[in-house]
C-alpha positions in Angstrom: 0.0 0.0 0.0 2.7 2.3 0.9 4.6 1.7 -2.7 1.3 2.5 -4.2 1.1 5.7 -2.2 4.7 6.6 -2.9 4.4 5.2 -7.0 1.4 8.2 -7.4 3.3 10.8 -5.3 6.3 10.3 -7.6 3.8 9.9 -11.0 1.8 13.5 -9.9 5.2 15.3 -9.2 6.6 14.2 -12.3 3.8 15.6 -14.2 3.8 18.7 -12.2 7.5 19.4 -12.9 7.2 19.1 -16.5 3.7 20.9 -17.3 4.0 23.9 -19.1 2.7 26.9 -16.7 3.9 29.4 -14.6 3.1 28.1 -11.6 4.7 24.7 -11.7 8.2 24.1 -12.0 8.4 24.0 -16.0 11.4 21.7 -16.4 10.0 19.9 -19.6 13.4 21.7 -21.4 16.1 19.6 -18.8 13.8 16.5 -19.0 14.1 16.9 -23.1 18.0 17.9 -22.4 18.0 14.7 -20.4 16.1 12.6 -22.9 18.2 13.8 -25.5 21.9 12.7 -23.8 20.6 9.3 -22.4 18.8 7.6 -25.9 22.6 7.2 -27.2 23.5 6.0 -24.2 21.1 3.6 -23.5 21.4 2.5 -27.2 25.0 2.1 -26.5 24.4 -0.3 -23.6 21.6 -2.2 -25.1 24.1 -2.9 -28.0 26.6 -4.3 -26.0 24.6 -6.3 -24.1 22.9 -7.6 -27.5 26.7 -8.0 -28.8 27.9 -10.4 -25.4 24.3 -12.2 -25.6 25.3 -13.1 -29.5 28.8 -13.9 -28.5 27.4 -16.4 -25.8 24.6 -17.9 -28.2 27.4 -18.3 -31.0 29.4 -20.2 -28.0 26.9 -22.6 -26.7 25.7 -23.6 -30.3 29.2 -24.6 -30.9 29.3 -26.4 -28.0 26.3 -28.0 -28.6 27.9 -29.2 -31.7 30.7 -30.8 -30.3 28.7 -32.5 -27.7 26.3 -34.2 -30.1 29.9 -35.0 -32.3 31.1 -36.7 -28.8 27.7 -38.9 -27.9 27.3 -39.9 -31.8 31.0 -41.3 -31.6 30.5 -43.1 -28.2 27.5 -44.5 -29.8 29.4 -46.0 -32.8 32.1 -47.1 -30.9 29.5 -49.0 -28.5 28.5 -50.7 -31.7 31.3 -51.3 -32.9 32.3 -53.3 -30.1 28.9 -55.2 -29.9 
């Protein structure tokens, strides 16, 4: 109940701050600023995350690979020796 309380408090004074009249606080240009500085960024870091989650994909397919390489020859060998 609290976080409920706290989530509107937080949701009405952001909507305060960035309305557009004189009597609130009118920051709609810094939240734009803001906006503006952290798309690249976060861009950036979603990229590099996409980039390492690739990598690791790439890696466990090979692996995969090498595992199904490894039973397939224990399985002929086992026949082999039947």
């Amino acid at each position: 109940m609290i976080a409920l309380l706290l989530g509107i408090v937080f949701v009405l004074f952001a909507v305060y701050s960035i309305l557009p009249f004189s009597w609130s606080l009118n920051w709609w240009n810094e939240v734009l600023a803001f906006l503006k500085g952290g798309i690249p960024i976060f861009a950036l870091l979603v990229g590099a995350v996409s980039v390492f989650v690739g990598i690791a994909d790439i890696k466990d397919k090979i692996e995969a690979k090498k595992e199904e390489l490894e039973e397939d020859e224990k399985t002929e060998t086992k026949q082999n020796e039947q």
